[in-house]
N, C-alpha and C positions, 0 to 999 in steps of 0.2 A: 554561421552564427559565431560572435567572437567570448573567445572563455568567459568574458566577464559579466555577459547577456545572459538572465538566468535563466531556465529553461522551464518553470514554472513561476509565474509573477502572478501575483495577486494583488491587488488594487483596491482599498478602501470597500469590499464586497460585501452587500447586505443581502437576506433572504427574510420575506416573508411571507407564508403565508396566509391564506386566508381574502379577505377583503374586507372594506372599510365596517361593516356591521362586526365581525369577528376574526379577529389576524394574533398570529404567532409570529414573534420575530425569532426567525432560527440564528439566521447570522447577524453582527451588526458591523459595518467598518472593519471588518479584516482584510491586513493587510502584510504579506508574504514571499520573498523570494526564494527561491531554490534554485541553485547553481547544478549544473550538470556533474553527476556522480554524487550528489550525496544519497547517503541514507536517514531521511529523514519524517519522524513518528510525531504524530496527532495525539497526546492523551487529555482527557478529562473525563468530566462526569456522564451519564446518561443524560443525555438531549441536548447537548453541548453545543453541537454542529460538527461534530469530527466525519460523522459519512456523509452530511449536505456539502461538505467543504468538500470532498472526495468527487461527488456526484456532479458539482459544479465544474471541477475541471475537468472534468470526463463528458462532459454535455450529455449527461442523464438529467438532470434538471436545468433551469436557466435561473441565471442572480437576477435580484429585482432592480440593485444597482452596483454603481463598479465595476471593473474589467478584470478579465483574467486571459493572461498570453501562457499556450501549450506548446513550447517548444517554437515560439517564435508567432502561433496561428492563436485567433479564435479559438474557442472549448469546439465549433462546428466544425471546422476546417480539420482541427488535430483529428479529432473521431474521423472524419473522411480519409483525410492521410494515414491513418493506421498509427499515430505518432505515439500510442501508451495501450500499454495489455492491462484487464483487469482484471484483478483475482477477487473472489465475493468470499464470502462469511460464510457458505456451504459453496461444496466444489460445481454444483450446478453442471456434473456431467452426464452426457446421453444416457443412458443404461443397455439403450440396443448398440451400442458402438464401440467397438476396446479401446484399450486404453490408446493405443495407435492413432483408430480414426477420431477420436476424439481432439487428441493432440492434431490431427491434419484439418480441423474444419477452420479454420480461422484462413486455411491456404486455401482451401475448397472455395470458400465462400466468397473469396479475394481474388479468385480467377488467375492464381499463381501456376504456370505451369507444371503441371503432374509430376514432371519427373523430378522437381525439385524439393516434391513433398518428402520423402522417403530420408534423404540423405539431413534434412534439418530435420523432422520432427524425431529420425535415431540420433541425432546430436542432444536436440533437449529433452529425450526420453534417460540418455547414458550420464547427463547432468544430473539431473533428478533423481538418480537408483532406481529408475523402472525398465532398464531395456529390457529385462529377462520376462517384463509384464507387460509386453508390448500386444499380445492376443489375448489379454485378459476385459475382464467385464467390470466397472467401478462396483457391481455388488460381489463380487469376488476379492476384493479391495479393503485394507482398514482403511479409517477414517483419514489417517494420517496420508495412506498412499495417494486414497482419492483425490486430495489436495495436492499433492507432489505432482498429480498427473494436470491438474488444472492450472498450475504455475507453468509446466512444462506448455501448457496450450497458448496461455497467455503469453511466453517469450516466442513461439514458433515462427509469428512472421517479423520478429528480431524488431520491436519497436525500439523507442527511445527510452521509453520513460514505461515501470510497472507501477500501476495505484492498486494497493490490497487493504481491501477492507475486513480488521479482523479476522483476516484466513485461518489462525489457527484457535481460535476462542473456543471453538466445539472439543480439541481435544484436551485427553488426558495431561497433566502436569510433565512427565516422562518425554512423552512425546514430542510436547510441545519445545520443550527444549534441546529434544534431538531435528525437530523440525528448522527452529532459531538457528543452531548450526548450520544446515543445509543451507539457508536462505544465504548468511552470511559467505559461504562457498559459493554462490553464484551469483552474489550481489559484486565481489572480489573476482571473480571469474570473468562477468559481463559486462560489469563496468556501466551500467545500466544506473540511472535516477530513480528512487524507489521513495516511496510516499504512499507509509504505511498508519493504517487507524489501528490503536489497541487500549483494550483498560487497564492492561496489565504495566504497572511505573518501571518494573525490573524485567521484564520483555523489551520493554521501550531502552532502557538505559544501555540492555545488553545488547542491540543492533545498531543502534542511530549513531551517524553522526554530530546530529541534533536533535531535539526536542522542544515541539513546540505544546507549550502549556496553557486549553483553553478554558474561558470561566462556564459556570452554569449559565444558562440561556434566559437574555441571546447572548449565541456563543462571540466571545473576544480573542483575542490573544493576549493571555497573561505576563507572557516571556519565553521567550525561547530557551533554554539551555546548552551551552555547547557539552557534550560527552567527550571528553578526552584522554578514554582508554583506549588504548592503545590495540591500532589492526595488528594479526592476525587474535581475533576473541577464543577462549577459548571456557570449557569446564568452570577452572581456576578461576577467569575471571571474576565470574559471579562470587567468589568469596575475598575478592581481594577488599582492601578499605575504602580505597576511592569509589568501587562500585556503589559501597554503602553512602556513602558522602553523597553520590548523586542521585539515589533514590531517596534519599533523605531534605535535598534540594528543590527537586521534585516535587513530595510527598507535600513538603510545607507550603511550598508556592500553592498547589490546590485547595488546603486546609485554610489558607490566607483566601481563598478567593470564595470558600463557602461561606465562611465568619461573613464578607465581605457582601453576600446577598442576602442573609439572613434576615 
């Protein structure tokens, strides 16, 4: 695939549902490309379309119209090929499995030879800060690890592309931005395409690349934003000025787009 072929395209993509007595249009006409490597965030309101838009390139749901190319394939094809790992909104891990087998079932279940589990899932166990909780149980686990352990699952069989939906919305404020860090160390580390949903404007500012900014529903695309604070992010960032410039960028393009359906 050549640099300039983006690794997520999205094509004029509408979703509704329902049928002709009673329909919901979630999406309507969005249209999106993502180059390989970036880090790039879904914000708006509630019911927007930021997890259908998620769900669609993941072939968890199907668009009613328009196309979307995963790395080159079909939403069916990429899911077949193993081409993107998902993180959900709860870690959604086993409870009878440590944190280990849990990280190895993506290989389990992929019929990846045995002996190759062990050596990658201790790679993105010691990514993550979990090797020392490699025999543990997700209810032995805070909130925050449990998720650490489900990203670690989701990179295991080393896709292309990670789509997370709100992974870290359940925790505490603390967390969440020692979390943000982590991500960013192995967003930098993986060099992996990441296409992330959050409501949070200063979450979104302090990881992305970009920002893409959707209206209330059905959901549009209001504008992207490019973010150009500068890699390696750190603490400081979030207090520097330009942070504030661009969640203030942000903040108004939505406040524009509520006025705007009222």
């Amino acid at each position: 695939m050549a640099e300039s072929t983006p690794i997520i395209a999205v094509d004029k993509v509408s979703k509704i549902y329902g049928n002709a007595n009673a329909s919901t249009v979630a999406l309507k006409d969005v249209s999106l490309s993502i180059a390989k490597g970036e880090f790039v965030s879904l914000v708006g309101p509630s019911g927007c379309g930021k997890s259908t838009l998620l769900r669609l390139i993941a072939d968890l749901d199907k668009a009613t119209q328009g196309t979307l190319l995963v790395n080159g394939h079909a939403p069916d094809v990429a899911r077949k090929n193993r081409e993107y790992g998902f993180v959900f909104q709860a870690p959604t891990l086993y409870d009878w499995r440590t944190v280990e087998r849990n990280a190895e079932l993506p290989l389990e279940v992929m019929g990846r030879a045995k002996a190759d589990w062990k050596p990658r899932v201790d790679k993105m166990l010691a990514m993550v800060g979990l090797r020392d909780f490699h025999d543990h149980y997700p209810w032995q686990l805070s909130g925050g690890m449990q998720q650490r352990a489900s990203i670690a699952r989701a990179l295991s069989f080393d896709p292309a592309i990670l789509l997370m939906d709100e992974p870290f919305g359940a925790l505490d404020e603390f967390t969440r931005e020692r979390m943000n860090m982590e991500l960013l160390d192995i967003w930098q580390t993986t060099h992996k395409t990441i296409l992330f949903v959050t409501h949070s404007i200063s979450e979104a500012v302090f990881l992305s690349s970009r920002i893409v900014v959707m209206t209330p529903r059905p959901g549009r695309i209001a504008t992207v934003v490019d973010i150009d604070l500068p890699y390696p992010r750190t603490f400081e960032t979030r207090e520097s000025p330009r942070f504030f410039e661009l969640m203030t960028v942000v903040r108004e393009t939505l406040k524009e787009e509520f006025v705007g359906h009222e």
